[in-house]
N, C-alpha and C positions, 0 to 999 in steps of 0.2 A: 085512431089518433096516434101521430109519432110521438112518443118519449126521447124530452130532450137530452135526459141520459145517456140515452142508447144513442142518438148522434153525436153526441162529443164523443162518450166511447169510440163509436165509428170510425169516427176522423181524427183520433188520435194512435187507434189501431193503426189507419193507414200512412200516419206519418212514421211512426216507430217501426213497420211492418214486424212487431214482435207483441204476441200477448202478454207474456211475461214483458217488456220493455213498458208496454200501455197501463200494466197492471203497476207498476214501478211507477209513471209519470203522474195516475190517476189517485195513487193510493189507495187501490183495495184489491181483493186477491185476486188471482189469476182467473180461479172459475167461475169468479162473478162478471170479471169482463168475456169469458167464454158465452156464457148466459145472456148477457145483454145481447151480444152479439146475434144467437141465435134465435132471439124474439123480434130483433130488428129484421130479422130474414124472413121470419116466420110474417109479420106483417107487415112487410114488402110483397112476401108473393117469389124474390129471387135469391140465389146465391150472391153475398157482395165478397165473399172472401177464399181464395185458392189457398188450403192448408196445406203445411206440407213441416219437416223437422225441422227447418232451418229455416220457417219462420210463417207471412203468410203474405199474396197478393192480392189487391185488389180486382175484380171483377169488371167485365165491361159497364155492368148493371150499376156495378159498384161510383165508377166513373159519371155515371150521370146522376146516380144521387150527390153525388160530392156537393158540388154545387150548394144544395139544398139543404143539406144537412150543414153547413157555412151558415146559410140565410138566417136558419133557426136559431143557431149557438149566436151569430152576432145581434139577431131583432132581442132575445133573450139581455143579453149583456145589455144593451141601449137601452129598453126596458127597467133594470135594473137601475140605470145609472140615470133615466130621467124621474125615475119615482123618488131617486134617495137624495138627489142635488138641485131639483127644479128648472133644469138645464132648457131653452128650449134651442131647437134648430132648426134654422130656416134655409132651404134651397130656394133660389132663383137663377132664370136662364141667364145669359150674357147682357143682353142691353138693356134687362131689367136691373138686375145687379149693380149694374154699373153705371148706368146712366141715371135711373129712375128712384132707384129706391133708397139713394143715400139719406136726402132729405128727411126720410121716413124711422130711420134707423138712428141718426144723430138724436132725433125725438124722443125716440124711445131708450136709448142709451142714458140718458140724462134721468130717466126715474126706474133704471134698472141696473143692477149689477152686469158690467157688462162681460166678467168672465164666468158668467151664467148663458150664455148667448153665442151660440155657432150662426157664422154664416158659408153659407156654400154656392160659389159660381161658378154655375158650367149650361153647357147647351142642353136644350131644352128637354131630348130624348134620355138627356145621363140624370137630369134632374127630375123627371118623371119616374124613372126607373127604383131613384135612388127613397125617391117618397114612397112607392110601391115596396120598395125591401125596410122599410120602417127605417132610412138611415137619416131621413129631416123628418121632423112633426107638420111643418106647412109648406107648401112649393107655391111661389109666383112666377107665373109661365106666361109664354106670349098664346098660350093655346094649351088645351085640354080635351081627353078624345072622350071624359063622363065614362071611364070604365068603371065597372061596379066596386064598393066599396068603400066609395070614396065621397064626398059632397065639395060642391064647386060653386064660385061667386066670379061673376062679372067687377072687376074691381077700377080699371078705365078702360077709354078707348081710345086713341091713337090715328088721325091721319096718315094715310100710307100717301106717297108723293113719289111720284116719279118726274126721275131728275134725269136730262138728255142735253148734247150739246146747241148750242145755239144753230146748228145749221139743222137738226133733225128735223124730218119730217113731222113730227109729235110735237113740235115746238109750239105751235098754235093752242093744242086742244087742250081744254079747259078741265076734263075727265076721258078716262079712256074704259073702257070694260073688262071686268077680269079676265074673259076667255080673249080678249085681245091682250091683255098683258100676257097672261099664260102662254102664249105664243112667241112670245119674244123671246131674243138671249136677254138673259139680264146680269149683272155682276149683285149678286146676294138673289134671296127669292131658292136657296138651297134647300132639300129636304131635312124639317127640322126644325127651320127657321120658323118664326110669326110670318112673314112674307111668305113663307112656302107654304104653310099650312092655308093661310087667308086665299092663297090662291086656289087651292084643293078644297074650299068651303068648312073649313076649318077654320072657329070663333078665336078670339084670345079668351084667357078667362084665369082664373087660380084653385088651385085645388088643395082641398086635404082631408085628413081620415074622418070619416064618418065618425062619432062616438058610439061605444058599444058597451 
């Protein structure tokens, strides 16, 4: 298991590229941030840091933990600030957001404090990602892939309609078939999308964390 210690150290090493500078930012001594460092190494398995007198560089190795070692110090902080304020926050994609859920949200505004309450809109891949990095408590999606960890509800369903000009050949037909849609150009129906996914047999659905 990583000690979230030793990645803040990490990543505050590699901002300051000085141990004495990290050990000054962090407040404690020098060879404790030495020490952190080298048990962060030791259970990695790599080198994350190029020492030398004039200070120290990060590592290629170093470079893709970054990242991650981010994830942790911010699920930590969020964590932190949803146990002690009651905060909740919610992601949804674009035309849920914005189209659908308002009604829902006026409702609930009315019996909750609403600077308790984050809302977040964006498409559907950044709002998955972002309920995945613990940064919304629930996501409403037009689609969900049931990757583990997670539990998901069917919340409605939505006529899809295709819309053509009055001279098209489709102007008649009553239904058309997905793999005949799937074949067309279309203007929306992008990767990403509810229409893109429902085309690739991909449900709409909403997701959120499992309780542990």
């Amino acid at each position: 298991m990583l000690n979230l210690a030793w990645a803040k150290t990490f990543l505050t090493l590699v901002e300051t590229k000085s141990f004495q500078a990290a050990a000054n930012q962090l407040q404690m001594a020098q060879p404790t941030v030495s020490q952190q460092i080298r048990k962060l190494e030791q259970e990695l398995g790599v080198l994350l840091l190029h020492r030398s007198r004039t200070g120290c560089e990060p590592t290629e190795a170093a470079t893709t933990f970054m990242p991650y070692a981010q994830s942790l110090v911010r699920i930590s902080e969020h964590a932190v600030k949803a146990v002690r304020s009651g905060r909740v926050r919610v992601g949804a994609s674009s035309n849920i957001g914005i189209y659908l859920l308002q009604p829902y949200l006026r409702k609930f505004l009315r019996k909750h404090d609403p600077a308790l309450f984050d809302l977040v809109i964006d498409r559907n891949p950044v709002i998955a990602q972002k309920l995945c990095d613990s940064e919304v408590d629930v996501a409403i999606m037009e689609w969900w892939d049931q990757r583990p960890g997670f539990s998901w509800k069917r919340w409605r369903s939505e006529p899809l309609v295709l819309i053509v000009p009055p001279d098209h050949p489709l102007r008649e037909c009553r239904q058309i078939s997905k793999r005949k849609l799937a074949e067309m150009d279309l203007l929306g129906g992008e990767p990403g999308t509810g229409t893109g996914k429902k085309l690739t047999g991909r449900e709409a659905a909403w997701g959120n964390k499992k309780p542990r």
